[in-house]
C-alpha positions in Angstrom: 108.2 21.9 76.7 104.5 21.0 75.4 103.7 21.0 79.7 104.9 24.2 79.9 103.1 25.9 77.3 99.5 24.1 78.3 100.5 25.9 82.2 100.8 29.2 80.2 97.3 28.3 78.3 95.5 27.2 81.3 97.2 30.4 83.6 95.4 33.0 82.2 95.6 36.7 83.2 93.2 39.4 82.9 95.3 41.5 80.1 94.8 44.8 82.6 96.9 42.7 85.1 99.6 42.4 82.9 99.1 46.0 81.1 99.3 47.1 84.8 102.7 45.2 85.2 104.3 45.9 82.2 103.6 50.2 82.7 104.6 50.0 86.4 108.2 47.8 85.3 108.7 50.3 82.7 107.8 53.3 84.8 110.3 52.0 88.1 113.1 50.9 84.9 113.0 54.7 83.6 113.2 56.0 87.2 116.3 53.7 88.2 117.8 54.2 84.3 117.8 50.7 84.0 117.0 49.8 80.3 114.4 47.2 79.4 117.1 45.1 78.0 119.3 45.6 81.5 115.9 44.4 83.3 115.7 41.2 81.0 119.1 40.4 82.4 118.6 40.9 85.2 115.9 38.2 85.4 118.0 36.0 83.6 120.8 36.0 86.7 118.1 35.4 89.3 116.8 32.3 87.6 120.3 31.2 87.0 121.3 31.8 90.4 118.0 30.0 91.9 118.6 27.4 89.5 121.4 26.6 90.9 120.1 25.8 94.2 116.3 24.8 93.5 114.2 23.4 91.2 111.9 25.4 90.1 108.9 26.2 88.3 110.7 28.8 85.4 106.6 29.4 84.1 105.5 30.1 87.5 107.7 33.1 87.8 106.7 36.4 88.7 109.2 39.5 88.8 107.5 43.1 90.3 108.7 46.3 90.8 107.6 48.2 93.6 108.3 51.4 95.2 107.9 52.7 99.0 109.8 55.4 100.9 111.6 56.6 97.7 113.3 53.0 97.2 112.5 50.4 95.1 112.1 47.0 95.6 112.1 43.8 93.0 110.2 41.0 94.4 110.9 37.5 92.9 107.5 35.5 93.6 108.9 31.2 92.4 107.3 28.2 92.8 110.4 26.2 94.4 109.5 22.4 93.5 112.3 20.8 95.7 116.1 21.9 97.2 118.6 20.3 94.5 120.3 17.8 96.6 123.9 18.9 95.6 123.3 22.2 97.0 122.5 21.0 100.0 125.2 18.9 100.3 127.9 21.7 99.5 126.4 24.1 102.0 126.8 21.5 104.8 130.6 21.1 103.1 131.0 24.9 103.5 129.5 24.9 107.0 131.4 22.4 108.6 135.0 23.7 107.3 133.9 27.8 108.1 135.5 28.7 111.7 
């Protein structure tokens, strides 16, 4: 807890970075209708989910919204610290019994 709140100390961020982040996620969110709230959610499954298979660096995460040829896209930028050994061991499990 106290390591991960020295990383977010010593990882500073020019504050027109993150303005910049914060407008363009709440600019894509209005243009998909996706609440703020929905968006927080969403985050929330995608760490859960990655969680499941990786450690990882929950501080070091970064989520952007981006849009190109009238889509959007969410990039999920994670430090991955190491494969979580039980994962690997079910995907070999679920590969060796698939036809």
């Amino acid at each position: 807890m106290i390591a991960g709140f020295i990383k977010r100390i010593m990882k500073t961020q020019a504050s027109g970075d993150v303005a910049k982040q914060r407008l363009q996620i709440a600019l894509v969110c209005d243009r998909l209708e996706v609440s703020k709230e929905v968006f927080g959610l969403i985050q929330q499954d995608m760490v859960q989910l990655l969680s499941r298979y990786f450690d990882i660096d929950t501080d070091g995460i970064v989520f952007n919204i981006s849009r190109e040829n009238k889509k959007a896209h969410l990039v999920i930028n994670t430090p991955i610290l190491r494969l979580k050994q039980t994962s690997a061991k079910k995907a070999s499990k679920t590969l060796a019994t698939a036809p």
